[in-house]
N, CA, C and O atoms as a MOPAC input file, in Angstrom:
PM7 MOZYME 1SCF
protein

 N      4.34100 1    -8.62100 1     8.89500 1
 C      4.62800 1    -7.20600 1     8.76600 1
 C      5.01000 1    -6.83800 1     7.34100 1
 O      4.84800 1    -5.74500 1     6.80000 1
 N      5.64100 1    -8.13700 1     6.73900 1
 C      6.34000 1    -7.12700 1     5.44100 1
 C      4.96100 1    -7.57200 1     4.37600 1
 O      5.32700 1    -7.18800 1     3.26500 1
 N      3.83300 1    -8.08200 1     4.26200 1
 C      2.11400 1    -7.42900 1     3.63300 1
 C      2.19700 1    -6.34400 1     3.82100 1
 O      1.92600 1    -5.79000 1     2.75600 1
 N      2.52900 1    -5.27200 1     4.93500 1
 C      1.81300 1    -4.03600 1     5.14600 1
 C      3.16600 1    -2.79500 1     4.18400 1
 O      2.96200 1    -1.62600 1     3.85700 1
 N      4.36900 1    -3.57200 1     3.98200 1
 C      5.24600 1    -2.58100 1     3.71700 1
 C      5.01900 1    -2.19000 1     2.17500 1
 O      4.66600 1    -3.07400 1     1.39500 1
 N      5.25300 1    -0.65000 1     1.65300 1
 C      4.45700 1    -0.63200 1     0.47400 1
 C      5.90700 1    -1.10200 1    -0.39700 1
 O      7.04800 1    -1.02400 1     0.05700 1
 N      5.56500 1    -1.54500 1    -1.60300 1
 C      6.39700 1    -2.74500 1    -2.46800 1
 C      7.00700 1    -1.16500 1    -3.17500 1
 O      8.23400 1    -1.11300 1    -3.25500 1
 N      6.23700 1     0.07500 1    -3.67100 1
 C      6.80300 1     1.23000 1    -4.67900 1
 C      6.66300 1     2.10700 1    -3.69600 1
 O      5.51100 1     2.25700 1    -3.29000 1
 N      7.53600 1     2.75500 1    -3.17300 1
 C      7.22200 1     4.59000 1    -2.85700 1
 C      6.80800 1     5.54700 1    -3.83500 1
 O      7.51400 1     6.06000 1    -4.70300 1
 N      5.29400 1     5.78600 1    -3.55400 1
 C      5.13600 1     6.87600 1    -4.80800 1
 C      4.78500 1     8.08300 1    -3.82500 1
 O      3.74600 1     8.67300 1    -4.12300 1
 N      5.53000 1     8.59500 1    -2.60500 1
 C      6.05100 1     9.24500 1    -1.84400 1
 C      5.98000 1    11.08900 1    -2.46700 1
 O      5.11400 1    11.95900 1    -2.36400 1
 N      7.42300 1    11.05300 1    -3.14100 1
 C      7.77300 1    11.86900 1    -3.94900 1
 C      8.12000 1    13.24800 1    -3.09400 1
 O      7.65800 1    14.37700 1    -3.25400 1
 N      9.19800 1    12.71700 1    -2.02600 1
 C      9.98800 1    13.44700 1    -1.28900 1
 C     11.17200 1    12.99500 1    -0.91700 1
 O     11.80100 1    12.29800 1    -1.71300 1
 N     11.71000 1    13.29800 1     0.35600 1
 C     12.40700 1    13.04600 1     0.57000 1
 C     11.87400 1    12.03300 1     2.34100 1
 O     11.14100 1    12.46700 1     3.23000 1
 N     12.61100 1    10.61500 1     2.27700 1
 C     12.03500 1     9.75100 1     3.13300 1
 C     13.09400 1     9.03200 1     4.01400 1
 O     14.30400 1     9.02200 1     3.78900 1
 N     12.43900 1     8.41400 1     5.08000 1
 C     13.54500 1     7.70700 1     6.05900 1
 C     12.36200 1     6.85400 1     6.89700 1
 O     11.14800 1     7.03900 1     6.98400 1
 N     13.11800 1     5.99300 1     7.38800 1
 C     12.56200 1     4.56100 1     8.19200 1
 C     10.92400 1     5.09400 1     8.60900 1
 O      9.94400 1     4.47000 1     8.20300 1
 N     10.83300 1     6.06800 1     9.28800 1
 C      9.83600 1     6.96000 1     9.85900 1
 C      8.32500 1     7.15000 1     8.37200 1
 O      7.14300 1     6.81700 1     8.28800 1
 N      9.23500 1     7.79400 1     7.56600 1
 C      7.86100 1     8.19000 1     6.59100 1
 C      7.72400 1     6.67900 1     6.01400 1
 O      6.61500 1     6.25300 1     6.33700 1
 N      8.55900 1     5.59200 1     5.17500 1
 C      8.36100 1     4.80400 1     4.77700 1
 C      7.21900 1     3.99900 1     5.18800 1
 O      6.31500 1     3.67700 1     4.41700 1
 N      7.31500 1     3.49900 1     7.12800 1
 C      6.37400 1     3.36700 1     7.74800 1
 C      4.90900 1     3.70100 1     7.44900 1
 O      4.01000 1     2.89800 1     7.20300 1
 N      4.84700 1     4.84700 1     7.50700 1
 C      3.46300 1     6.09600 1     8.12000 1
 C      2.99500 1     5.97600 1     6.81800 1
 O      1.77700 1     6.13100 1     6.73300 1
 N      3.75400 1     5.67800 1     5.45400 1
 C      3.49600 1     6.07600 1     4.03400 1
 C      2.44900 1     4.40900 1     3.88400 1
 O      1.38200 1     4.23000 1     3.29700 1
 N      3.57300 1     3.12900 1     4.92100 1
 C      2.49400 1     1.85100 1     4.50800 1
 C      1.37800 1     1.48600 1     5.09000 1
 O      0.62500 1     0.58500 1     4.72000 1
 N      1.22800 1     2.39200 1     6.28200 1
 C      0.47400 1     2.28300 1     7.63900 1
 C     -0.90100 1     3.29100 1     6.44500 1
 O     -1.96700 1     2.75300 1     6.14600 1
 N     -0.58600 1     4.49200 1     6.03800 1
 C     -1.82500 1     4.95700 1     4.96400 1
 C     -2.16400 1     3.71800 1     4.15400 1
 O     -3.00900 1     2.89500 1     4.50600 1
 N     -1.63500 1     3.66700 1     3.34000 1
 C     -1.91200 1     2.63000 1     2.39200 1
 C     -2.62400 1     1.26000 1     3.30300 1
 O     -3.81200 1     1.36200 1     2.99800 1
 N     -2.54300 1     0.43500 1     3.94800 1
 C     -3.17500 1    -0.15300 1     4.99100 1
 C     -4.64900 1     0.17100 1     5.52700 1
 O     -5.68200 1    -0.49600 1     5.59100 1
 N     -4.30100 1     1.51000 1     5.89300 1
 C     -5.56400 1     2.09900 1     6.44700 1
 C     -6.55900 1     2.26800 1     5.39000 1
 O     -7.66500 1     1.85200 1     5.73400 1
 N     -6.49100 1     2.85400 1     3.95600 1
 C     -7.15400 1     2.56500 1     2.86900 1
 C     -7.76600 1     1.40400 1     2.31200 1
 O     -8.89800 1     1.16600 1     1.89100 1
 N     -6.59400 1     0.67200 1     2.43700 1
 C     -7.37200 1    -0.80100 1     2.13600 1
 C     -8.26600 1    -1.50400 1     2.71700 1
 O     -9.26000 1    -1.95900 1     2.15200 1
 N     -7.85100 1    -1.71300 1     4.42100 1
 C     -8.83700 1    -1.89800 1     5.14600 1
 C    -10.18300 1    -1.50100 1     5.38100 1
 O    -10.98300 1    -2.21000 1     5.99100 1
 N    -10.57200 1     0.13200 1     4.69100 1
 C    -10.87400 1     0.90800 1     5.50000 1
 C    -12.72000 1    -0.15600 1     4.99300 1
 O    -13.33600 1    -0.51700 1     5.99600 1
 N    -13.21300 1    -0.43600 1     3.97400 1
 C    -14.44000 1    -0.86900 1     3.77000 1
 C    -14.87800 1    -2.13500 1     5.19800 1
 O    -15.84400 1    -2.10900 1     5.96100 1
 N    -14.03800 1    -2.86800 1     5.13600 1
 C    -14.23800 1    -4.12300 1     6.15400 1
 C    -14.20000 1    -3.48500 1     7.43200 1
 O    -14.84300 1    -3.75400 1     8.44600 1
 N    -13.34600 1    -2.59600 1     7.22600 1
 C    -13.94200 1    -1.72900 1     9.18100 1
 C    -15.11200 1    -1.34200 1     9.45100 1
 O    -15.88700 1    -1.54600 1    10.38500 1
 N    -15.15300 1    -0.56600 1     8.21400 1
 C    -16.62500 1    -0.36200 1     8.70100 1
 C    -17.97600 1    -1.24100 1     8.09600 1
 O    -19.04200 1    -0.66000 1     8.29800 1
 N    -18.05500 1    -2.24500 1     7.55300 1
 C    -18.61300 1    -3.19000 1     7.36200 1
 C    -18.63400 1    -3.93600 1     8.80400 1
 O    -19.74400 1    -4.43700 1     8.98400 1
 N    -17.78200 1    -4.15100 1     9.83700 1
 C    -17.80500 1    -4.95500 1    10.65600 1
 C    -18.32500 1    -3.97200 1    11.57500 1
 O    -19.40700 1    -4.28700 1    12.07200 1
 N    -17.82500 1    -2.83000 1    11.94100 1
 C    -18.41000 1    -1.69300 1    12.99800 1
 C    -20.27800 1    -1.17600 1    12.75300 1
 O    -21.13000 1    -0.65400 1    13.47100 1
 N    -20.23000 1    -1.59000 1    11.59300 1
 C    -21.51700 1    -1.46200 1    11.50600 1
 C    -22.56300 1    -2.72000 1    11.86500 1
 O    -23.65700 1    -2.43200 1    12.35000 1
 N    -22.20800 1    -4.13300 1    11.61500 1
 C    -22.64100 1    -5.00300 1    12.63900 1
 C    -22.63800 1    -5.05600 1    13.58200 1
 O    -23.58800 1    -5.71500 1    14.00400 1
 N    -21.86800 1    -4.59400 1    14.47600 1
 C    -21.84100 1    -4.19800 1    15.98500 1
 C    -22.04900 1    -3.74700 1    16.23000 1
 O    -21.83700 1    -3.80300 1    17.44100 1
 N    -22.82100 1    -2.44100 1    15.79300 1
 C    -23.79400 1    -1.17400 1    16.36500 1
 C    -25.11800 1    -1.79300 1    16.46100 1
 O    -25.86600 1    -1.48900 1    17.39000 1
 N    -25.50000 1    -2.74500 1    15.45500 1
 C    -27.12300 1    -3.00200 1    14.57900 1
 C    -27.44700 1    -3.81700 1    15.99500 1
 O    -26.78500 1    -4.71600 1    16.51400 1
 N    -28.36300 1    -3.36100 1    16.32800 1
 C    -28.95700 1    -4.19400 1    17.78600 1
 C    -29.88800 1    -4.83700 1    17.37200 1
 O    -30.60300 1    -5.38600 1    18.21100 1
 N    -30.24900 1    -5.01500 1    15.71400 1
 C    -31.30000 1    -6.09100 1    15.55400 1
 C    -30.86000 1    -7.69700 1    15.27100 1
 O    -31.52000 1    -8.73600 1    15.30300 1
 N    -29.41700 1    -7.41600 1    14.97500 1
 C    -28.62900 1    -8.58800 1    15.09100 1
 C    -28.69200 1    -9.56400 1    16.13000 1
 O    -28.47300 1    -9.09500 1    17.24700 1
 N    -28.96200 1   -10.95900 1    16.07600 1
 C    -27.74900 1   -11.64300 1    17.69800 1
 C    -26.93900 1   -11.00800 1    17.79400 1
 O    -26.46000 1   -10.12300 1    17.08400 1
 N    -26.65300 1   -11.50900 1    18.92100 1
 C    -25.77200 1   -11.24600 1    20.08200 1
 C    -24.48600 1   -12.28000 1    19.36900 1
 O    -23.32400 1   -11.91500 1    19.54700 1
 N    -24.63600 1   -12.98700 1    18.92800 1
 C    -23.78700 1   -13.49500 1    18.91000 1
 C    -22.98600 1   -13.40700 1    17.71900 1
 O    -21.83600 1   -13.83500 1    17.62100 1
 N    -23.72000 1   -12.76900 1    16.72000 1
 C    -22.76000 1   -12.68000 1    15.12500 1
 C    -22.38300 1   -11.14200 1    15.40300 1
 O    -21.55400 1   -10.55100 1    14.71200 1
 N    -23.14100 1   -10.48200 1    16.59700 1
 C    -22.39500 1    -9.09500 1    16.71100 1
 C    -21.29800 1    -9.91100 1    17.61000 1
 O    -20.34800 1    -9.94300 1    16.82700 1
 N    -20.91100 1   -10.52400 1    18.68100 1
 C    -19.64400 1   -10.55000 1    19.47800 1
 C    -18.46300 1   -11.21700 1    18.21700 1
 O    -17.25400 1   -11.00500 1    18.31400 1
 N    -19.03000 1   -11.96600 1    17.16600 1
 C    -18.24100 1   -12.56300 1    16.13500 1
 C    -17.47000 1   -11.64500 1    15.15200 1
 O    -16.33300 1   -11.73200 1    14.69000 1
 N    -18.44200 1   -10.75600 1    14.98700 1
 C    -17.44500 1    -9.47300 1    14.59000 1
 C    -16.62900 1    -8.63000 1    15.23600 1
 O    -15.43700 1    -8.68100 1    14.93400 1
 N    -16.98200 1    -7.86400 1    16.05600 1
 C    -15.80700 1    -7.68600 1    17.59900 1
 C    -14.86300 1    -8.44000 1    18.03000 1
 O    -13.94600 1    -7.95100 1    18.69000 1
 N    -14.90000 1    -9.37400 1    17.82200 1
 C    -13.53000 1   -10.37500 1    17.71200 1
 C    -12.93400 1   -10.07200 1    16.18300 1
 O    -11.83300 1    -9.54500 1    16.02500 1
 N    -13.60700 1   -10.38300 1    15.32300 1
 C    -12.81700 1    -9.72700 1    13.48300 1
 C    -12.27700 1    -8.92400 1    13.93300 1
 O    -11.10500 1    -9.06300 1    14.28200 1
 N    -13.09500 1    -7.55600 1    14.11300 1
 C    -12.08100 1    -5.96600 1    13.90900 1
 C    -11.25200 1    -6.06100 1    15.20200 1
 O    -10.34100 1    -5.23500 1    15.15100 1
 N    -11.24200 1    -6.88300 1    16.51900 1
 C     -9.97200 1    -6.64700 1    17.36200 1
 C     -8.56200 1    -7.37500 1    16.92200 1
 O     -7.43800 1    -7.08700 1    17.33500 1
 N     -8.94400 1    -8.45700 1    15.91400 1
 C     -8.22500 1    -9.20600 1    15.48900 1
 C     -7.13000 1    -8.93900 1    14.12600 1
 O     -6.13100 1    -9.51200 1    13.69100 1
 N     -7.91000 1    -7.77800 1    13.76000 1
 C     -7.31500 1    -7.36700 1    12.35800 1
 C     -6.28200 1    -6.16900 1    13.10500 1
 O     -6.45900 1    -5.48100 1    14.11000 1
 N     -4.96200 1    -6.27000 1    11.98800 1
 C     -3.98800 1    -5.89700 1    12.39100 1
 C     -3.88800 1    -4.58500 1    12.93100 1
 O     -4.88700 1    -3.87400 1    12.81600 1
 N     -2.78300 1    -4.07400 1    13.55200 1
 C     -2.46100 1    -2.74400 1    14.24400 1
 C     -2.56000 1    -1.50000 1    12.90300 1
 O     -3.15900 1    -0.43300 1    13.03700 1
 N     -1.90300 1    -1.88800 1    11.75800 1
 C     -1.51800 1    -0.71700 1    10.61400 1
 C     -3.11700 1    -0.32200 1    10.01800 1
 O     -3.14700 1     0.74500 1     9.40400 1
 N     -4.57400 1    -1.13800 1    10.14300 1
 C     -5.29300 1    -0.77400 1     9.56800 1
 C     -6.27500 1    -0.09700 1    10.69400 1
 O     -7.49900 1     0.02100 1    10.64300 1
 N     -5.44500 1     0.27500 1    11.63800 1
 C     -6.56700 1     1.35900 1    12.43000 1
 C     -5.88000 1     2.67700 1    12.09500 1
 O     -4.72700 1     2.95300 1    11.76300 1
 N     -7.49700 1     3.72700 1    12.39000 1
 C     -7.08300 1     4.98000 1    11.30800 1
 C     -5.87700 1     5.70600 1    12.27800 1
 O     -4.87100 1     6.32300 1    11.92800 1
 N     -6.32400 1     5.42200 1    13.46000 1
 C     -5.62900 1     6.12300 1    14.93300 1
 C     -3.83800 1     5.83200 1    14.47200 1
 O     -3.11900 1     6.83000 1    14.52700 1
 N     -3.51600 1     5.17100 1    14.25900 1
 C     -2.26800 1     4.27100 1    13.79100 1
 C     -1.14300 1     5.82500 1    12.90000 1
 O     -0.00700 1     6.05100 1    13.31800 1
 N     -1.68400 1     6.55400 1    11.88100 1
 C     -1.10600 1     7.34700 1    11.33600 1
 C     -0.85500 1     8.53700 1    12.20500 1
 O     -1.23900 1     8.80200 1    13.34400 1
 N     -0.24200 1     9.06100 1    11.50600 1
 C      0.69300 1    10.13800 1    12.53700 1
 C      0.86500 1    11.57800 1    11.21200 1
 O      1.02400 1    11.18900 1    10.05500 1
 N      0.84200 1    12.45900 1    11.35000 1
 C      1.48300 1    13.19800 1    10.36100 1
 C      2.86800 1    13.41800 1    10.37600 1
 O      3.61400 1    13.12800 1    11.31000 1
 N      3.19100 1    13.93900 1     9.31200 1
 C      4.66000 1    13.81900 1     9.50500 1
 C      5.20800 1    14.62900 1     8.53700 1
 O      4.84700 1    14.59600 1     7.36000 1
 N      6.46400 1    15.70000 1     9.18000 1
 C      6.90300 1    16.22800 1     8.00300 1
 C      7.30500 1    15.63500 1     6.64700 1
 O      8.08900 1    14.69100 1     6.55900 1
 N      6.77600 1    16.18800 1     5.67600 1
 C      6.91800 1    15.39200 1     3.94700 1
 C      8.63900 1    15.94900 1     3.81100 1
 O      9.36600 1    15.13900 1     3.23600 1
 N      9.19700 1    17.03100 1     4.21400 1
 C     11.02800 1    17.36700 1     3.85700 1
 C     11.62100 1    16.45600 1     4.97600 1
 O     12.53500 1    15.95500 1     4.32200 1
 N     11.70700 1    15.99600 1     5.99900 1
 C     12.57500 1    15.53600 1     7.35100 1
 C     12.01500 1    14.64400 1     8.07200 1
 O     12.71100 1    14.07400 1     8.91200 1
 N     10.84000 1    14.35200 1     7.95200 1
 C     10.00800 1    12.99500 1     8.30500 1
 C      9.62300 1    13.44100 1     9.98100 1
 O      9.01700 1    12.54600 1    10.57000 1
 N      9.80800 1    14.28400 1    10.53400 1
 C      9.68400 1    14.76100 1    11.69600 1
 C      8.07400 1    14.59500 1    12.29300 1
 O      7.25900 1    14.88400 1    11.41800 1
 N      7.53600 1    14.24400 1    13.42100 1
 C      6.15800 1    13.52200 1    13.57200 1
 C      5.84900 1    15.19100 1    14.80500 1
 O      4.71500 1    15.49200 1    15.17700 1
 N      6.79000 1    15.79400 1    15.10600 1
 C      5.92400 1    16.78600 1    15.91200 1
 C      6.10000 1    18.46100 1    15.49400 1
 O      7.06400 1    19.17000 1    15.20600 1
 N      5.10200 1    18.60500 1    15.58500 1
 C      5.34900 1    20.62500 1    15.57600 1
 C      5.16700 1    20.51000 1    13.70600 1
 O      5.77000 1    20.98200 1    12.74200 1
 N      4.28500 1    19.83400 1    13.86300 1
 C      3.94400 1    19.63500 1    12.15000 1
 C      2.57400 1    20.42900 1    11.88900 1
 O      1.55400 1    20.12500 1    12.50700 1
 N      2.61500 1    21.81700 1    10.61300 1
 C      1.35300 1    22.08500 1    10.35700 1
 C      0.89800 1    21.62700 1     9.12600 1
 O      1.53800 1    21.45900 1     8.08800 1
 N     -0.37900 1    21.42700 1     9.37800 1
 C     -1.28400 1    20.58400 1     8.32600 1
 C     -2.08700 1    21.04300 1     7.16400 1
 O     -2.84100 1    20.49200 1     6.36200 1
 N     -1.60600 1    22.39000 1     7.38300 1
 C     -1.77600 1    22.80400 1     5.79800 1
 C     -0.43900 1    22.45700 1     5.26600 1
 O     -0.46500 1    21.34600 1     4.73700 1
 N      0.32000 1    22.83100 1     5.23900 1
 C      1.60500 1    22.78700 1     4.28700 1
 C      2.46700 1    20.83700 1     4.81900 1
 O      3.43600 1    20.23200 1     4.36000 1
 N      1.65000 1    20.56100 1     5.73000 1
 C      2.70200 1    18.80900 1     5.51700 1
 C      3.90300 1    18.99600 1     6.18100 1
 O      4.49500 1    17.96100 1     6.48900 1
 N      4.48900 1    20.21100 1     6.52600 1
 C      5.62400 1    20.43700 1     6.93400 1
 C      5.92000 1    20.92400 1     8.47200 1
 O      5.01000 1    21.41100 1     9.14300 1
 N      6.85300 1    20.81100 1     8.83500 1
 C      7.33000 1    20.58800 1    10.27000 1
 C      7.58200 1    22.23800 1    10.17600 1
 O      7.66500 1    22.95400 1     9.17700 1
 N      7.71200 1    22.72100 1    12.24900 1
 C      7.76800 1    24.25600 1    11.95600 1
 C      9.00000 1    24.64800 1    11.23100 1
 O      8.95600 1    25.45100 1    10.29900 1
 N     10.28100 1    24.00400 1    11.71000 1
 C     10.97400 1    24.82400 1    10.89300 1
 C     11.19100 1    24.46500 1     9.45700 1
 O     11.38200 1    25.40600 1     8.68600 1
 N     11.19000 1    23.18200 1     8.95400 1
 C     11.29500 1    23.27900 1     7.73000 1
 C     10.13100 1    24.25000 1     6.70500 1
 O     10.31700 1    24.54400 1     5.52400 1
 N      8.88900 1    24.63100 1     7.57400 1
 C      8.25500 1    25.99500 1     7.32600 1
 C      8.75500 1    26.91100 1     7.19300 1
 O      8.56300 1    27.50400 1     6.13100 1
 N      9.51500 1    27.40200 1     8.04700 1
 C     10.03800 1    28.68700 1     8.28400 1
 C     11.42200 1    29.26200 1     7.11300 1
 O     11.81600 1    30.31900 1     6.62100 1
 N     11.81600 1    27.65400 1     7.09400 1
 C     13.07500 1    28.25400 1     6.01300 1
 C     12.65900 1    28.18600 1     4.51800 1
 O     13.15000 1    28.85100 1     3.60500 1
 N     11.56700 1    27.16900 1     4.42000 1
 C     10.93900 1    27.52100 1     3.19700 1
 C     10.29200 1    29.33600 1     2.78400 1
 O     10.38700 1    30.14200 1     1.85800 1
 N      9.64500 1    29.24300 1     4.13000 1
 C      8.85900 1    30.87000 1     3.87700 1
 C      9.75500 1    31.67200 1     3.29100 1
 O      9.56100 1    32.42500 1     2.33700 1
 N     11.11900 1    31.42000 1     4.11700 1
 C     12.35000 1    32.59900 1     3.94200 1
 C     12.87400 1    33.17200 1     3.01600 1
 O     13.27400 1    34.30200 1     2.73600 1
 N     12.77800 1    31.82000 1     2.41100 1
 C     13.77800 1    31.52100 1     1.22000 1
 C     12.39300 1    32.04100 1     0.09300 1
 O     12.65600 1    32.71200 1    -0.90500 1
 N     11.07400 1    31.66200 1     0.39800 1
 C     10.07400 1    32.35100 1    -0.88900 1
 C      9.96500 1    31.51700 1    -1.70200 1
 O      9.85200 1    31.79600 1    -2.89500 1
 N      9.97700 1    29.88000 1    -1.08700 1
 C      9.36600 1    28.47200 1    -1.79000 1
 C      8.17200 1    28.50000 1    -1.71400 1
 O      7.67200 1    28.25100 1    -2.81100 1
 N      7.32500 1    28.71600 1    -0.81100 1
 C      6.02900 1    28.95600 1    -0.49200 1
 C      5.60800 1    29.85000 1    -0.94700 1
 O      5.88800 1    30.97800 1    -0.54000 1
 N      4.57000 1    29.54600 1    -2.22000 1
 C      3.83100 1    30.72800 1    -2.80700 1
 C      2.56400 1    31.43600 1    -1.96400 1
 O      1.68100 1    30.72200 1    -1.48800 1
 N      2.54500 1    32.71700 1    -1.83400 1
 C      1.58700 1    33.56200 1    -0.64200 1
 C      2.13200 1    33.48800 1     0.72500 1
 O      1.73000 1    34.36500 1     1.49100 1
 N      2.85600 1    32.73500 1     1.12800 1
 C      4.03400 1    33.54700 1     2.45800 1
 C      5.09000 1    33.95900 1     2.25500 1
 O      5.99700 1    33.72800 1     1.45500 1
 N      4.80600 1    34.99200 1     3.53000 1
 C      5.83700 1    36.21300 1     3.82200 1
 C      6.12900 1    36.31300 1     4.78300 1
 O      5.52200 1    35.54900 1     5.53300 1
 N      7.20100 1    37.25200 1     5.48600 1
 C      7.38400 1    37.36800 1     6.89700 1
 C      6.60100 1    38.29600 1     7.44300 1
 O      6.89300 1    39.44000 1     7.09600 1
 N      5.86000 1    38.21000 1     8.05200 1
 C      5.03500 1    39.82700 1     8.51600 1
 C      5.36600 1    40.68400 1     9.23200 1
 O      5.83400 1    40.32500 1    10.31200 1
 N      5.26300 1    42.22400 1     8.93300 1
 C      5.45000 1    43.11100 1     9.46700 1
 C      5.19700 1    44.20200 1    10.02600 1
 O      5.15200 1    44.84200 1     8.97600 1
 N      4.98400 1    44.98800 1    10.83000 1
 C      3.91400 1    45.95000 1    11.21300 1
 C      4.57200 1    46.73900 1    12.08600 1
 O      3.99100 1    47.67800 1    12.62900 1

């Protein structure tokens, strides 16, 4: 486990057990990401054996949990919060909302009508 943990946070927020994670689980997923699909693509190719395709299907079930893409989560970048997160702004609803308020967020407002 501690290969997958990243050695520098180049983060550049504010973090806890939660983002540290999700921050090495990206980094993971990047690295991996050529050999995934190098191996997923032998296992589609039906002109292959049978048998150097089941040899790879064993590789990619075998390679670790942090380099599947499914594995990441979003997560608020202010409070590390994993639900009620929107994905334009990275941020969780309310740490949205008090940003808007306050007029950290350039082009939101409160609307009115």
């Amino acid at each position: 486990m501690s290969m997958f943990r990243a050695k520098k946070l180049d983060i550049g927020c504010y973090y806890n057990a939660f983002i540290i994670r999700d921050h090495s689980k990206r980094k993971a997923v990047a690295a991996a990401e050529p050999e995934r699909q190098a191996l997923r693509y032998i296992i589609r190719n039906e002109t292959l054996p049978a048998r150097t395709r089941a040899i790879a299907q064993l590789q990619l079930t075998q390679m670790h949990a942090y380099t599947r893409p499914t594995q990441i989560r979003n997560r608020c970048t202010m409070g590390g919060k994993g639900r009620g997160v929107l994905r334009d702004f990275k941020m969780s609803r309310f740490m949205f909302r008090m940003n808007a308020l306050s007029g950290n967020i350039p082009g939101v407002k409160k609307a009115s009508w």
